[in-house]
N, C-alpha and C positions, 0 to 999 in steps of 0.2 A: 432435463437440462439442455442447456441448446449449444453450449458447446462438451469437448470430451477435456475440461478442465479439470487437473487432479490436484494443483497446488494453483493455488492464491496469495499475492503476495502484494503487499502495500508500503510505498514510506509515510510516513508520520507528518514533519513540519511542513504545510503549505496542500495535504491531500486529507488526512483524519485531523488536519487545525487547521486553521484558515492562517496560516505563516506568523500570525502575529507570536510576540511575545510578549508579556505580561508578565512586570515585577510588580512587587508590593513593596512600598516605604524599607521595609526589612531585608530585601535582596530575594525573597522568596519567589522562583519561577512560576505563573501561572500559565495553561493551557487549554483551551478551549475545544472539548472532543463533541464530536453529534452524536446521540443517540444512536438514529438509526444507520450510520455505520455499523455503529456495535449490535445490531438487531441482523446486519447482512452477514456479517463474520459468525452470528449463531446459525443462520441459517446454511453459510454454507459448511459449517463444518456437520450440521444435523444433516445433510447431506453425503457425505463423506471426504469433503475435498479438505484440503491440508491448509491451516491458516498459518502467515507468515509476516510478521511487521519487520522491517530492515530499515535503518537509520542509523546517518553520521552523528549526530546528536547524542548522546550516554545521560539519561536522567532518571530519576526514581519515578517522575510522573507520569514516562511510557512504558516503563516497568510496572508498575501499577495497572497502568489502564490495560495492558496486555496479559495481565494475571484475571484480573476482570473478565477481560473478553474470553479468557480462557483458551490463546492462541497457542496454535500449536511451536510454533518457532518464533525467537525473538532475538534478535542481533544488531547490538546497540555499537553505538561507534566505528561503522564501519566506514573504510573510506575506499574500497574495491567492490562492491555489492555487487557486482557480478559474479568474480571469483567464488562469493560464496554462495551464491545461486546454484554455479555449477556444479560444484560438489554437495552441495543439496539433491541438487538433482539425480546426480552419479550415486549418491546413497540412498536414495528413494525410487530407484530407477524408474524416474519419470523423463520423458522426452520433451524437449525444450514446448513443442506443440501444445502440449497439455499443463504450460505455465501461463497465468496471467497477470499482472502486475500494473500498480497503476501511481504513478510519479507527478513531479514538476515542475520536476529542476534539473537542473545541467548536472548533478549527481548521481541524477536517476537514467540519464539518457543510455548507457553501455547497455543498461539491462532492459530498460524498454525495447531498445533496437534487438534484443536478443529473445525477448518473450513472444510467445505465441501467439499470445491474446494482451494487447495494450492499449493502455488508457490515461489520460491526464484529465483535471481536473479544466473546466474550462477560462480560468485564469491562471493557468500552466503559462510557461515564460514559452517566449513562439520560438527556440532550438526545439523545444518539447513539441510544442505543437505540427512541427514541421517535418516529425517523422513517420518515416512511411507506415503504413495504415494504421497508425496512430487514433482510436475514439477520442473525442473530445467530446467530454462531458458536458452541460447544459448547466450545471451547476457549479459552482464555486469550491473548491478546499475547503475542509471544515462545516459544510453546508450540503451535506448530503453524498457529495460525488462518488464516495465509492458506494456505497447503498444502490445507487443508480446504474454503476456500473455491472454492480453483483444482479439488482433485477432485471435489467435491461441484455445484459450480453451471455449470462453466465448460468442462470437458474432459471 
């Protein structure tokens, strides 16, 4: 491993989907997730590190996708994700150091500024991109970027 990362932690809309949304005729939400995101988050949990998806968003389809992935934590609607980073943290006594997370939007900014190890996706909105040692990804939302992130910084 090339960092001492013990929790990993991702949002959802615009980093595991490329931001769009998608209805069908019938009002039915659709969602666009990459494989191998879902290929980085087995890897890093066959590793031992702690998987975590957090999002303002409350829907059955990242409820789903996160039973799937077989994440370990999943916190839907939230609109403080920091606050409950912390107390994540405080109950897994992990030191903010040994968190990584990777966002890309002004919702995700408290907690990026606050993680160890951070990353956006390279068509993150530029507040995100503008924070300090911030990775910016090569790849787009939905199109790899955390996979990249988890091979590239993490594993």
């Amino acid at each position: 491993m090339k960092n001492n990362i013990k929790l990993f932690g991702c949002d959802v809309d615009g980093t595991l989907t490329d931001a769009g949304m998608y209805y069908t005729e019938n009002g039915d939400e659709l969602k666009k997730f990459n494989t191998r995101d879902g290929m980085g988050m087995k890897l890093l949990r066959e590793s031992g590190i702690i998987t975590l998806i957090i999002t303002s968003e409350n829907t059955k389809i990242v409820e789903n996708r996160a039973k799937k992935l077989k994440v370990d934590y999943l916190y839907q609607g939230v609109q403080n994700k920091l606050e409950i980073i912390e107390e994540l943290l405080k109950k897994l006594n992990i030191d903010k150091s040994e968190f990584a997370y990777i966002g890309d939007d002004i919702n995700d900014k408290e907690i990026l500024e606050f993680a160890g190890l951070k990353a956006c996706p390279n068509d993150a909105m530029e507040i995100i991109k503008n924070i300090d040692n911030i990775l910016i990804m090569s790849k787009k939302g939905g199109e790899g970027t955390v996979r990249e992130f988890i091979d590239c910084y993490i594993l």
